[in-house]
Gaussian input, Z-matrix of N, CA and C with variables (Angstrom, degrees):
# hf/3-21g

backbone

0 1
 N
 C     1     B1
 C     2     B2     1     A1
 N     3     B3     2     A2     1     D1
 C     4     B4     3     A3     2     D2
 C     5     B5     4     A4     3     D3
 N     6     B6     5     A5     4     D4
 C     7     B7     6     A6     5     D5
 C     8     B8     7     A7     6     D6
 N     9     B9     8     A8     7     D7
 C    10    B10     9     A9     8     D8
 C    11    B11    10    A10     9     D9
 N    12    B12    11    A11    10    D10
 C    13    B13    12    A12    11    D11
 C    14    B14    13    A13    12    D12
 N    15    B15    14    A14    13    D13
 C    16    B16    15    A15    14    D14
 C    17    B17    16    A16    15    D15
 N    18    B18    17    A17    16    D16
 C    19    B19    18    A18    17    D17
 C    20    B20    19    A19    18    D18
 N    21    B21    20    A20    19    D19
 C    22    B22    21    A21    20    D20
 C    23    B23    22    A22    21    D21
 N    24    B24    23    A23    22    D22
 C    25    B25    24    A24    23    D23
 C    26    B26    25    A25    24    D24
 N    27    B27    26    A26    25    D25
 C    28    B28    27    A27    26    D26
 C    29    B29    28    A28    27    D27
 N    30    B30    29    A29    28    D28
 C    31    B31    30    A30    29    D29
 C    32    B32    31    A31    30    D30
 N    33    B33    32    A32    31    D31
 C    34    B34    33    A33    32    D32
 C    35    B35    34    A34    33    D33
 N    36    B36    35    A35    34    D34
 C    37    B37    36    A36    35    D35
 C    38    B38    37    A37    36    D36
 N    39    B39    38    A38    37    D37
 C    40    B40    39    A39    38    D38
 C    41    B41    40    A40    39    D39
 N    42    B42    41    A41    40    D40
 C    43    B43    42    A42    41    D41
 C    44    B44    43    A43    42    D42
 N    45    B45    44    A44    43    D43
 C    46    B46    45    A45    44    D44
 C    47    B47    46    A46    45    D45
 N    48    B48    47    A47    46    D46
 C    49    B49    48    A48    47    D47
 C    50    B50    49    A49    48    D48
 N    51    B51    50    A50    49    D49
 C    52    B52    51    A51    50    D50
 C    53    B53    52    A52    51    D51
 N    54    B54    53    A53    52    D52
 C    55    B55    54    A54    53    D53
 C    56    B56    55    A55    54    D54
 N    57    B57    56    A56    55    D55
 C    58    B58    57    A57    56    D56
 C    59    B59    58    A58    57    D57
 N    60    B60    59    A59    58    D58
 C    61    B61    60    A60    59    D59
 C    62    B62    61    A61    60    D60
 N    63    B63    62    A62    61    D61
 C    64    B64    63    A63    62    D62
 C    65    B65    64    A64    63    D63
 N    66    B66    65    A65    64    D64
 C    67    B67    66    A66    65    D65
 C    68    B68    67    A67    66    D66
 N    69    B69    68    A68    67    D67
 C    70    B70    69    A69    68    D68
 C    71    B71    70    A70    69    D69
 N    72    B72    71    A71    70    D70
 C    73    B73    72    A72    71    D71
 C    74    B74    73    A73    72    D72
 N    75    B75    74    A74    73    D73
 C    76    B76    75    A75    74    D74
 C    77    B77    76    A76    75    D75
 N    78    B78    77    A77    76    D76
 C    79    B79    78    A78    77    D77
 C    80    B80    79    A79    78    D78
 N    81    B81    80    A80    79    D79
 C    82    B82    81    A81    80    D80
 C    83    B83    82    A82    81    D81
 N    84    B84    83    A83    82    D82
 C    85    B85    84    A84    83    D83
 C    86    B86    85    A85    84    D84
 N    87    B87    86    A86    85    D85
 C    88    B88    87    A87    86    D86
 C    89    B89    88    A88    87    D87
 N    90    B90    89    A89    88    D88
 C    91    B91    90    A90    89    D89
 C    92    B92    91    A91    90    D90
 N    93    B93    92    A92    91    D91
 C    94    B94    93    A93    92    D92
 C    95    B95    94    A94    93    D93
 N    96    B96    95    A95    94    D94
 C    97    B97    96    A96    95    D95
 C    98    B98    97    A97    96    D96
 N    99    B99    98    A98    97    D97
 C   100   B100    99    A99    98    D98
 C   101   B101   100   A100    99    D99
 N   102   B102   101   A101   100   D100
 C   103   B103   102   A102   101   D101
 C   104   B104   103   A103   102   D102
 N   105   B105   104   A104   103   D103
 C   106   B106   105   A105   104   D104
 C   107   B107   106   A106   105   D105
 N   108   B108   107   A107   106   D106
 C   109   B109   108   A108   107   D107
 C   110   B110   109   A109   108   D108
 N   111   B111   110   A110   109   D109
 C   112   B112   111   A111   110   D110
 C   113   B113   112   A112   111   D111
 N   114   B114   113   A113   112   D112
 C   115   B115   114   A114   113   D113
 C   116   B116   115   A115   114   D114
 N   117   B117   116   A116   115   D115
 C   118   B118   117   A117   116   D116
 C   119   B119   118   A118   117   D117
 N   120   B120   119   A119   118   D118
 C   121   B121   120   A120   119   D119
 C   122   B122   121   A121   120   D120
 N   123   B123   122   A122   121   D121
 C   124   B124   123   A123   122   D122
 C   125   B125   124   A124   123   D123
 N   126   B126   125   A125   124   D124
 C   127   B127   126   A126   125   D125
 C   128   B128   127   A127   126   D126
 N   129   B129   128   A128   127   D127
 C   130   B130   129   A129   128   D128
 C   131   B131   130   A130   129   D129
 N   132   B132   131   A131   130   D130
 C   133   B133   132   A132   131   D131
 C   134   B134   133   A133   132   D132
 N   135   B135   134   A134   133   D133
 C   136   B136   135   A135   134   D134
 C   137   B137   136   A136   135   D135
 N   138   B138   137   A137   136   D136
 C   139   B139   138   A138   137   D137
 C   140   B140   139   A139   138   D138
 N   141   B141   140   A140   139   D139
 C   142   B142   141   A141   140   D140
 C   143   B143   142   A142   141   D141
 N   144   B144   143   A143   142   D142
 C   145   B145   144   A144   143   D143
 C   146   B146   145   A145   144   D144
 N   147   B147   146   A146   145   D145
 C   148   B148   147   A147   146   D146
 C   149   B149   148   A148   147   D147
 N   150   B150   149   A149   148   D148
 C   151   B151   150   A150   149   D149
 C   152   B152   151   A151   150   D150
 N   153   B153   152   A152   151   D151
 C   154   B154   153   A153   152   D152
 C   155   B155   154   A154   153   D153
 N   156   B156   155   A155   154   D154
 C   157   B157   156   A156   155   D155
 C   158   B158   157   A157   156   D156
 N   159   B159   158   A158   157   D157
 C   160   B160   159   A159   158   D158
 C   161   B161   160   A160   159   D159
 N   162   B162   161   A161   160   D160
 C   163   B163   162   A162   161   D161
 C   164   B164   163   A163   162   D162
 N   165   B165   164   A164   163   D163
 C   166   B166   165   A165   164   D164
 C   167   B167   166   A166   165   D165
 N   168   B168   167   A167   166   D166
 C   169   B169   168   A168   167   D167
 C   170   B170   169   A169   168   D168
 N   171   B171   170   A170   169   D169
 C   172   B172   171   A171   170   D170
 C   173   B173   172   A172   171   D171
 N   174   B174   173   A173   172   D172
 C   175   B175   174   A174   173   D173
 C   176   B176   175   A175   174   D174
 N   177   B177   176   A176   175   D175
 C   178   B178   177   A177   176   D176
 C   179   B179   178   A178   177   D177
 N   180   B180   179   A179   178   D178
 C   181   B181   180   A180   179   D179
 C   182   B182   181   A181   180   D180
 N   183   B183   182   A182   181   D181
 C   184   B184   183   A183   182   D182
 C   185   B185   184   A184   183   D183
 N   186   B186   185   A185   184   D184
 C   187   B187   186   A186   185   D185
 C   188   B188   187   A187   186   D186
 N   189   B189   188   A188   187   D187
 C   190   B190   189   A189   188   D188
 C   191   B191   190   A190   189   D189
 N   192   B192   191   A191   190   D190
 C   193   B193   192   A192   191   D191
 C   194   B194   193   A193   192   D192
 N   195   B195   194   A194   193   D193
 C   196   B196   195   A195   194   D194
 C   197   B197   196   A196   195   D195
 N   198   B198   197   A197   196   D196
 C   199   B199   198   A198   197   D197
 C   200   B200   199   A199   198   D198
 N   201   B201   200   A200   199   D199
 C   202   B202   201   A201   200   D200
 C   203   B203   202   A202   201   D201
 N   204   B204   203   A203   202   D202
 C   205   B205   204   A204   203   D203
 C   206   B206   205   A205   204   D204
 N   207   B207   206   A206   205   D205
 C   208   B208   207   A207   206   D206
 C   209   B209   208   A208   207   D207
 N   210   B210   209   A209   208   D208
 C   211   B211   210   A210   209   D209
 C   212   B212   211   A211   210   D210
 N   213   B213   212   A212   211   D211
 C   214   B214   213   A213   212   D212
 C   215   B215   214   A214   213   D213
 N   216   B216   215   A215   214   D214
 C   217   B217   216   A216   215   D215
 C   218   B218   217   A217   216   D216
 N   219   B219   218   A218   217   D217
 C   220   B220   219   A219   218   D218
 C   221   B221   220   A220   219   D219
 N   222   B222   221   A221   220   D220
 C   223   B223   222   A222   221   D221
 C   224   B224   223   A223   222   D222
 N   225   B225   224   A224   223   D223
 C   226   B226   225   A225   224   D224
 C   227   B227   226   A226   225   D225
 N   228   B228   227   A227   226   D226
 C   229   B229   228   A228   227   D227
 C   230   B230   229   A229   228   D228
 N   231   B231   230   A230   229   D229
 C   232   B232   231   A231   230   D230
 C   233   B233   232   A232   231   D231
 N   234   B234   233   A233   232   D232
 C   235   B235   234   A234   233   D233
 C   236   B236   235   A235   234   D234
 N   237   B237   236   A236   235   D235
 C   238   B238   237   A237   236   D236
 C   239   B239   238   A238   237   D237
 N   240   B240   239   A239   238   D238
 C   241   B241   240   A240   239   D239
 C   242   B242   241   A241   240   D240
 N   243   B243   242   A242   241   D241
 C   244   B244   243   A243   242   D242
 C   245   B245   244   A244   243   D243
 N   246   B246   245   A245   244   D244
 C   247   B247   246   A246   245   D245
 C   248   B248   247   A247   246   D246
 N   249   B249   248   A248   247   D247
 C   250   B250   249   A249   248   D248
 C   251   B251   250   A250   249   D249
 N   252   B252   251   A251   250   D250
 C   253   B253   252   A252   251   D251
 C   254   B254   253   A253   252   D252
 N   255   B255   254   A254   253   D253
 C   256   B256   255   A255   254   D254
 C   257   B257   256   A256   255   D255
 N   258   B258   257   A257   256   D256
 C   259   B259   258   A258   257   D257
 C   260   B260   259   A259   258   D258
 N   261   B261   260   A260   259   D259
 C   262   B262   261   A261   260   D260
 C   263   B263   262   A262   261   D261
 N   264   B264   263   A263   262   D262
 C   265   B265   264   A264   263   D263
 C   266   B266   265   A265   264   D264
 N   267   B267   266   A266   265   D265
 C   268   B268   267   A267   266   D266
 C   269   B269   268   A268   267   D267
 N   270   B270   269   A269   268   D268
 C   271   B271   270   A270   269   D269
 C   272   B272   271   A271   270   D270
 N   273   B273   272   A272   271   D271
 C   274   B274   273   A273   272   D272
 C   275   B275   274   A274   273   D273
 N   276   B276   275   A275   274   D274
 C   277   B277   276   A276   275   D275
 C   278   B278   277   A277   276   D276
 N   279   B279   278   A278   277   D277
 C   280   B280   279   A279   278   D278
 C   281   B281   280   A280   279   D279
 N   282   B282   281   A281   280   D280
 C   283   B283   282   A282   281   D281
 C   284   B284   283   A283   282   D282
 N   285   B285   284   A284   283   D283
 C   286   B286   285   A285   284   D284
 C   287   B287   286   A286   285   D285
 N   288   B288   287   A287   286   D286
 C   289   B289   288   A288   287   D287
 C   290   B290   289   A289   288   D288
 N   291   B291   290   A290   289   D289
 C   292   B292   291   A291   290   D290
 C   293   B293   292   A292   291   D291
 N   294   B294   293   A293   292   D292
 C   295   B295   294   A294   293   D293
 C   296   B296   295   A295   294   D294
 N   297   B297   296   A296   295   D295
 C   298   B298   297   A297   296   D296
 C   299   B299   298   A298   297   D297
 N   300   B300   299   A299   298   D298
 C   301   B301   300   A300   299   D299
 C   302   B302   301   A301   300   D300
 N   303   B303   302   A302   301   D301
 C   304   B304   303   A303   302   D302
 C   305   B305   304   A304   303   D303
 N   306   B306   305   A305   304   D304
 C   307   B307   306   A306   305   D305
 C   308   B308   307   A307   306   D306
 N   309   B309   308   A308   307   D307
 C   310   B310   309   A309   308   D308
 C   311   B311   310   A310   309   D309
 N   312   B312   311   A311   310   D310
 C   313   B313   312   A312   311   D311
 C   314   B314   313   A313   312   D312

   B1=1.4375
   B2=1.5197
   B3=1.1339
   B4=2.0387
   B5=1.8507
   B6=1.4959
   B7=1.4391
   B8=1.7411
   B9=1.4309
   B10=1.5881
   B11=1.7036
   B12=1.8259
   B13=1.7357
   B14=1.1521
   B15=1.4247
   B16=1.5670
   B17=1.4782
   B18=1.6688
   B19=1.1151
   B20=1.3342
   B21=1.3983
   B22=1.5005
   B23=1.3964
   B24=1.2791
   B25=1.6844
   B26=1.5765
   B27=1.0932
   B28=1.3259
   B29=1.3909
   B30=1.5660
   B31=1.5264
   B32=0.9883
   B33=1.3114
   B34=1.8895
   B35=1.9967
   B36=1.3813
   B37=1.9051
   B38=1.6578
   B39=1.2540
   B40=1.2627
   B41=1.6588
   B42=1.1194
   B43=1.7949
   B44=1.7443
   B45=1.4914
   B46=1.6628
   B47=1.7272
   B48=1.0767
   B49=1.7520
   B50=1.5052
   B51=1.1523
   B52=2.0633
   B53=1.5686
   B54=0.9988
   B55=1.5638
   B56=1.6144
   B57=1.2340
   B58=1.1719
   B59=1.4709
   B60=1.4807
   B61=1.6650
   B62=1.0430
   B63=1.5793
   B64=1.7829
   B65=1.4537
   B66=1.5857
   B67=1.6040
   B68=1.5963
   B69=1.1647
   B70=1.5928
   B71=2.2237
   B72=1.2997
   B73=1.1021
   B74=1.4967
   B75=1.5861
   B76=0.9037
   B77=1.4302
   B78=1.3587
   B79=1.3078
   B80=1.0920
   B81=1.3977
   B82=1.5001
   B83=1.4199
   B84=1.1189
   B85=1.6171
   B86=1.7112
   B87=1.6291
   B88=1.4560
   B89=1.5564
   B90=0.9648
   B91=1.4464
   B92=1.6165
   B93=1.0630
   B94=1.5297
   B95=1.3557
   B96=1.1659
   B97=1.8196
   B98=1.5606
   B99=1.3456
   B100=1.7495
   B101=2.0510
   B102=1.3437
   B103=1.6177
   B104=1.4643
   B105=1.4984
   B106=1.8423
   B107=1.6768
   B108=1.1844
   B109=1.7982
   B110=1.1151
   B111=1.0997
   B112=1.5399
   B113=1.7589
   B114=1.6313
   B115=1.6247
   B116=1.1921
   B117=0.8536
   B118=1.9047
   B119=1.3174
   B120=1.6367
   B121=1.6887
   B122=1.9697
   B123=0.9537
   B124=1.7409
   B125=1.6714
   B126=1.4821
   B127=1.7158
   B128=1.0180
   B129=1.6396
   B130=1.7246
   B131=2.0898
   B132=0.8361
   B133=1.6498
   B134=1.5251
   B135=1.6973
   B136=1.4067
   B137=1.7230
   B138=0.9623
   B139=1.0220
   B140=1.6231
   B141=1.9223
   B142=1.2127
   B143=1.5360
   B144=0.9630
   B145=1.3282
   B146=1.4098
   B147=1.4027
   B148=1.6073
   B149=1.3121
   B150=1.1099
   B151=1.6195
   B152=1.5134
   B153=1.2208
   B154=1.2733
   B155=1.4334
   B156=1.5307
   B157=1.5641
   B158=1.3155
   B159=1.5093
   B160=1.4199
   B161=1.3880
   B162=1.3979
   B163=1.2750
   B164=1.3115
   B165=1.1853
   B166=1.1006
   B167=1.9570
   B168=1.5522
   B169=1.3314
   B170=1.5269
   B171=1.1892
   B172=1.6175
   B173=1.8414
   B174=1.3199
   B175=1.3414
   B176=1.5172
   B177=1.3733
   B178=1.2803
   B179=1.6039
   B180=1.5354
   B181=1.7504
   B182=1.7110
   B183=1.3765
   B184=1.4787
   B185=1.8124
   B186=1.0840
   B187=1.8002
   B188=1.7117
   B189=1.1975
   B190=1.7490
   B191=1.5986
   B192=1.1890
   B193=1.6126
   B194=1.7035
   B195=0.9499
   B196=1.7211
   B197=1.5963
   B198=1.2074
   B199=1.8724
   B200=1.3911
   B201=1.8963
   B202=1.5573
   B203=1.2772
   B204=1.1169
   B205=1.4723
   B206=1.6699
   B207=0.7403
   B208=1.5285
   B209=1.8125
   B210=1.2199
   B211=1.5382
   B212=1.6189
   B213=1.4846
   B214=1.1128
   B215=1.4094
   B216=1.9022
   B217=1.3662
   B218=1.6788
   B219=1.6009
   B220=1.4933
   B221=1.7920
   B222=0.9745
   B223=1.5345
   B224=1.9466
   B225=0.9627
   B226=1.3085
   B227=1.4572
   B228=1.1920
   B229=1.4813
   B230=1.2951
   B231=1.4167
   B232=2.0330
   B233=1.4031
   B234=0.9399
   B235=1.2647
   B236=1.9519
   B237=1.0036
   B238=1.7950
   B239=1.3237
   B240=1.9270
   B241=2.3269
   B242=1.4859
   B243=1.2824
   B244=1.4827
   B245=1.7531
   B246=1.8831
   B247=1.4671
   B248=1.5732
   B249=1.1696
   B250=1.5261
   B251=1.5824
   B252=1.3314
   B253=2.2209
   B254=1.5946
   B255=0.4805
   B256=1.5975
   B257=1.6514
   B258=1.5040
   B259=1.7682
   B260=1.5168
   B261=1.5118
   B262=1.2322
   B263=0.8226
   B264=1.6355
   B265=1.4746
   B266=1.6797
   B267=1.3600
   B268=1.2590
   B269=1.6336
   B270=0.8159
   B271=1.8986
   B272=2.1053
   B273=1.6000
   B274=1.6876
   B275=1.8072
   B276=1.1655
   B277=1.7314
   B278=1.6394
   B279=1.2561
   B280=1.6128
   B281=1.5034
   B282=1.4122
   B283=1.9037
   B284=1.5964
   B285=0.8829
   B286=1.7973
   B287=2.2994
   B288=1.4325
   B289=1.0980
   B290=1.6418
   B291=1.7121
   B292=1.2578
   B293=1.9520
   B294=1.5884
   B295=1.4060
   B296=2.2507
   B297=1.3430
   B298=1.7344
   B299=1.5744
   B300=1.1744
   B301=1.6721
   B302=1.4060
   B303=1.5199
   B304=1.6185
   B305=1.9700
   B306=1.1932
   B307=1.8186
   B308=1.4110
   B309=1.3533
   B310=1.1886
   B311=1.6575
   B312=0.9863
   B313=2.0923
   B314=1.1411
   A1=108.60
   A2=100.70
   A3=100.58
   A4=104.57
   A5=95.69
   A6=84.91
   A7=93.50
   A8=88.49
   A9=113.74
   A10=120.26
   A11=99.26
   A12=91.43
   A13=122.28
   A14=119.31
   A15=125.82
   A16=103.94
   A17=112.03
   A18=135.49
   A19=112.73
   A20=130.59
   A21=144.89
   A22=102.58
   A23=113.02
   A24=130.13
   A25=108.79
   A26=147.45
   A27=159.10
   A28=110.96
   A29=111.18
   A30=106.88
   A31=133.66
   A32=133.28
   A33=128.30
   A34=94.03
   A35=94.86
   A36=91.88
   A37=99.61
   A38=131.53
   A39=122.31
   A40=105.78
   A41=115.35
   A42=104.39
   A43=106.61
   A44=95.64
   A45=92.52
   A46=113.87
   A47=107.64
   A48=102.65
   A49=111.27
   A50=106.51
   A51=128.81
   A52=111.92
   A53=122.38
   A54=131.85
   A55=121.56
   A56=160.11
   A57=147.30
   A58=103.03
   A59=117.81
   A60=112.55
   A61=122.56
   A62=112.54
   A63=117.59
   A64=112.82
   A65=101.59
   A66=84.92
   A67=116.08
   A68=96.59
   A69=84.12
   A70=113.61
   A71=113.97
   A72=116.10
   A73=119.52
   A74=128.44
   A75=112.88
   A76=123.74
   A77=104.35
   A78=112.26
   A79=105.61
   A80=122.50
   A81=140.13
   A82=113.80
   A83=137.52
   A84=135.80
   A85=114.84
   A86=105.69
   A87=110.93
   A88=91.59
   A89=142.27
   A90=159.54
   A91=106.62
   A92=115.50
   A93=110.38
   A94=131.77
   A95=134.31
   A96=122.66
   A97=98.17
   A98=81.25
   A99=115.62
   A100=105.26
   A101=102.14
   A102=93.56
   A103=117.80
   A104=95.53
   A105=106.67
   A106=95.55
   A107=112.82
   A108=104.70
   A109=127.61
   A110=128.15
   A111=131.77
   A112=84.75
   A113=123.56
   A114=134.68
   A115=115.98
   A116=127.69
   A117=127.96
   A118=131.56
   A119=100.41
   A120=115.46
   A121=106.09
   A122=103.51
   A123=134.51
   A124=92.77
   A125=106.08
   A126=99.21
   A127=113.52
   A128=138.48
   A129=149.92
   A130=92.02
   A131=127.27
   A132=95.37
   A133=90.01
   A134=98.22
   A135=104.56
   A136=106.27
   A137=128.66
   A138=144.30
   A139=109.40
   A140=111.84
   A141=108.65
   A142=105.47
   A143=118.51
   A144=122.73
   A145=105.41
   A146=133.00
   A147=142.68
   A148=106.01
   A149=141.10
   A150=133.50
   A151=103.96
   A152=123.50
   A153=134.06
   A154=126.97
   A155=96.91
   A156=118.55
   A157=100.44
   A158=136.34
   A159=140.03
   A160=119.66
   A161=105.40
   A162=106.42
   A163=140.92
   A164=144.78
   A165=106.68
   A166=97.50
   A167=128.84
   A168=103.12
   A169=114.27
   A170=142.39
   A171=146.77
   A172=90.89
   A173=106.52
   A174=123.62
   A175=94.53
   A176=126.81
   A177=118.15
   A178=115.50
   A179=100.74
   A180=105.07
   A181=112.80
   A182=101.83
   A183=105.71
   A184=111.93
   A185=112.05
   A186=113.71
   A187=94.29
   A188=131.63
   A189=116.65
   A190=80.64
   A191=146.61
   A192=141.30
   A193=89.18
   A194=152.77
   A195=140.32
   A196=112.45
   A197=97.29
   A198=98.97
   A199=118.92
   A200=107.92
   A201=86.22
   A202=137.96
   A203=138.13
   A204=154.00
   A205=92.86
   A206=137.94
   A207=133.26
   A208=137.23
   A209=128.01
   A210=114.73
   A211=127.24
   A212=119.35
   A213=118.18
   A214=92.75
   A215=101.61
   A216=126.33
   A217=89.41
   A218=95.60
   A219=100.75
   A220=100.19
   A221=114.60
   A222=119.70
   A223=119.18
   A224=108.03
   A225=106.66
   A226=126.14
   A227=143.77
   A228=136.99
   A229=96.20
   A230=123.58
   A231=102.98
   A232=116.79
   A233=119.59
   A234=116.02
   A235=93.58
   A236=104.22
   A237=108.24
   A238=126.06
   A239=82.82
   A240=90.72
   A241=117.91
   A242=125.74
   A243=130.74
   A244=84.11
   A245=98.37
   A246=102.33
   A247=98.18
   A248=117.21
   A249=117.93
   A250=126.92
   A251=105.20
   A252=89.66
   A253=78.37
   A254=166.06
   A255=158.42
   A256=108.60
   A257=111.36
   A258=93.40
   A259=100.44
   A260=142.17
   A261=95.36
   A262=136.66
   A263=126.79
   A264=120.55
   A265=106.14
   A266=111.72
   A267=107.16
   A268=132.80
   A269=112.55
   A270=121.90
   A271=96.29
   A272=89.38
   A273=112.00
   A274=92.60
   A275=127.50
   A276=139.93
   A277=67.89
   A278=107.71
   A279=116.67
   A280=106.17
   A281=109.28
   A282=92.01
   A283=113.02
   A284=132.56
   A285=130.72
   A286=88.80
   A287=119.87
   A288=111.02
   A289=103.74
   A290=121.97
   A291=135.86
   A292=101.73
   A293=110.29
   A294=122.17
   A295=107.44
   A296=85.86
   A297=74.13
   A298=111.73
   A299=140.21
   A300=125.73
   A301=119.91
   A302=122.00
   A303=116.27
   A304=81.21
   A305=113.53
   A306=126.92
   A307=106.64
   A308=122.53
   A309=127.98
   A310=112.59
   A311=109.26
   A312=114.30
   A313=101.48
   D1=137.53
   D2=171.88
   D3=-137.49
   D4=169.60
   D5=-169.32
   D6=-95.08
   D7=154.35
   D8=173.99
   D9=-87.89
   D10=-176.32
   D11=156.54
   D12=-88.01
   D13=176.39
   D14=-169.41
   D15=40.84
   D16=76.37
   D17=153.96
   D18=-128.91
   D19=-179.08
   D20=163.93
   D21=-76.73
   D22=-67.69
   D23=171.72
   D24=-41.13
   D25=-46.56
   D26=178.01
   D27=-58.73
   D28=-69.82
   D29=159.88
   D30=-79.81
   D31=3.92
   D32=153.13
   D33=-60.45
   D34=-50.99
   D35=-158.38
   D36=-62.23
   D37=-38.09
   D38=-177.22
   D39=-82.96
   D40=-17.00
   D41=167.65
   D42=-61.43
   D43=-49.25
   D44=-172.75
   D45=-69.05
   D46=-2.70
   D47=175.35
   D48=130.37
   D49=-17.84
   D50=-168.25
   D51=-40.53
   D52=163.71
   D53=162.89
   D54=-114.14
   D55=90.73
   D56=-133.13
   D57=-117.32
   D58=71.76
   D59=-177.73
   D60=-49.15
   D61=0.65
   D62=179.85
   D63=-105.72
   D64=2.47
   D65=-179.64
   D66=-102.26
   D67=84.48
   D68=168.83
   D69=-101.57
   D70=150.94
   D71=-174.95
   D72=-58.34
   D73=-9.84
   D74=164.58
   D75=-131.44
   D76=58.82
   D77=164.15
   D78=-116.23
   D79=-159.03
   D80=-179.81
   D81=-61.20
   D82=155.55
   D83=142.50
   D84=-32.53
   D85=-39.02
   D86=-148.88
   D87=-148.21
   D88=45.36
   D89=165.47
   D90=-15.72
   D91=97.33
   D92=134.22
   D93=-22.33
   D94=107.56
   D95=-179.27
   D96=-141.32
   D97=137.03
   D98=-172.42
   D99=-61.44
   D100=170.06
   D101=161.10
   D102=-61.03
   D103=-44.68
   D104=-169.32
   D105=-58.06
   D106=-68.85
   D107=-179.94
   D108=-48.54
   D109=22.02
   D110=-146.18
   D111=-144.13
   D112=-68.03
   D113=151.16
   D114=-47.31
   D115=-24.08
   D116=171.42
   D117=-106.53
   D118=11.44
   D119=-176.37
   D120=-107.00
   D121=22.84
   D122=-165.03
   D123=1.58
   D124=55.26
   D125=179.14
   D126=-67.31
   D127=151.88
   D128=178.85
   D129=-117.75
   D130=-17.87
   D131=148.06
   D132=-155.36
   D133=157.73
   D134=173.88
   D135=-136.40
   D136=149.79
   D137=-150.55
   D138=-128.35
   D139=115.54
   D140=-175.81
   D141=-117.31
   D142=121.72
   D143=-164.95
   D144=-81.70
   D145=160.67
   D146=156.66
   D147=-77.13
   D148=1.53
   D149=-178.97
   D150=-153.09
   D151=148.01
   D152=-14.55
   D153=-63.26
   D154=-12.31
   D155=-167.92
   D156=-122.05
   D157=110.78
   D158=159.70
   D159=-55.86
   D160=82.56
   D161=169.64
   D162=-80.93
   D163=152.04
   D164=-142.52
   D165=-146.69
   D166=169.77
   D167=175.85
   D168=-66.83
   D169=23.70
   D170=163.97
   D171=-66.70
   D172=-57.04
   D173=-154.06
   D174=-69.40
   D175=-73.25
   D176=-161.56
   D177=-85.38
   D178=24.22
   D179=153.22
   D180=-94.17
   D181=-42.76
   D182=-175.13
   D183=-69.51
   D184=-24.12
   D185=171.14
   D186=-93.16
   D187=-4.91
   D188=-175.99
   D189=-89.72
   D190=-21.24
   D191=-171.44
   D192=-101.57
   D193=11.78
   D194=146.17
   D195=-105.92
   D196=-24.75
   D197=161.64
   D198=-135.07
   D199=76.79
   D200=170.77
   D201=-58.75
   D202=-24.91
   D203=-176.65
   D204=-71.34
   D205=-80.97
   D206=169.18
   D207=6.07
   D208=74.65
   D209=173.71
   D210=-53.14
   D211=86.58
   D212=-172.31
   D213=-97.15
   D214=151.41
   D215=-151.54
   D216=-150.43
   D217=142.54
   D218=175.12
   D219=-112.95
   D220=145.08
   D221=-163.36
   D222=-129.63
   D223=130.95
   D224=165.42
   D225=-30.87
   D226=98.98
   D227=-167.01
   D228=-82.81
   D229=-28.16
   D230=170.84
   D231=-57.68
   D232=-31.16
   D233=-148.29
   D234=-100.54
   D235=-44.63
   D236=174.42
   D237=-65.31
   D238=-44.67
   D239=-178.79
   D240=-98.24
   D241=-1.37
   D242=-148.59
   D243=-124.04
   D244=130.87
   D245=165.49
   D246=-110.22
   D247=179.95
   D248=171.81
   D249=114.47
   D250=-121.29
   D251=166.94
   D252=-88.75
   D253=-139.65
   D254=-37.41
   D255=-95.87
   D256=-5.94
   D257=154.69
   D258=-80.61
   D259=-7.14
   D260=166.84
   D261=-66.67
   D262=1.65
   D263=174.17
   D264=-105.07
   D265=-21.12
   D266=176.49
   D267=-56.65
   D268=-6.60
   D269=-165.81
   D270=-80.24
   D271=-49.51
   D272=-177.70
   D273=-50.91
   D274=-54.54
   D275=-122.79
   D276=-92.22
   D277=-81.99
   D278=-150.61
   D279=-56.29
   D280=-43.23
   D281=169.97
   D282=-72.86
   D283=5.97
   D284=-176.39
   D285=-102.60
   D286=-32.52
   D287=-171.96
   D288=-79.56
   D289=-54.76
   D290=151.85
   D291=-5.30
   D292=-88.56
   D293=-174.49
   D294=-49.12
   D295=-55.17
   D296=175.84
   D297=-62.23
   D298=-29.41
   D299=149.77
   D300=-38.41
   D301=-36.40
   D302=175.28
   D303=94.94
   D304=26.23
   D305=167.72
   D306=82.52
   D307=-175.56
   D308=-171.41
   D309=-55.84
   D310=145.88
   D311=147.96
   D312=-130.30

């Protein structure tokens, strides 16, 4: 599953600067994606969140072997998937994650 457009998650990542190779308008909110879409989405970082799904480093070894070239990152899911009080801390989190990238790609 990856996130789509017309999500919460979608537009936090494109507020902060993001590229979302999964959002196209007519797919899902929350897309199903194959291995091949996953190898053919030539992502340069991907982002595994702790929420909704605890992902975990199991996870972002087995997708670092379908995209070696790829910086996969496991990420806070409060701060990425959760709207509500918890962007008040998010604005701090996501520009401190933004700067540890060396800024957007």
């Amino acid at each position: 599953m990856a996130v789509g457009a017309h999500t919460f998650i979608h537009d936090l990542l494109v507020r902060c600067g993001f590229d979302n190779v999964f959002a196209s308008p007519d797919r899902a909110r929350y897309p199903e994606v194959t291995i091949e879409e996953i190898r053919a989405c030539s992502a340069d970082l991907v982002l595994l969140s702790s929420e909704p799904f605890p992902f975990d480093e199991r996870h972002r070894e087995e997708l670092a072997d379908l995209l070696p070239d790829a910086d996969i990152r496991l990420v806070d899911g409060e701060m990425f998937s959760w709207y509500g009080s918890r962007l008040l801390l998010a604005g701090e989190s996501l520009r401190n994650f933004v700067v540890s990238l060396g800024g957007v790609r």
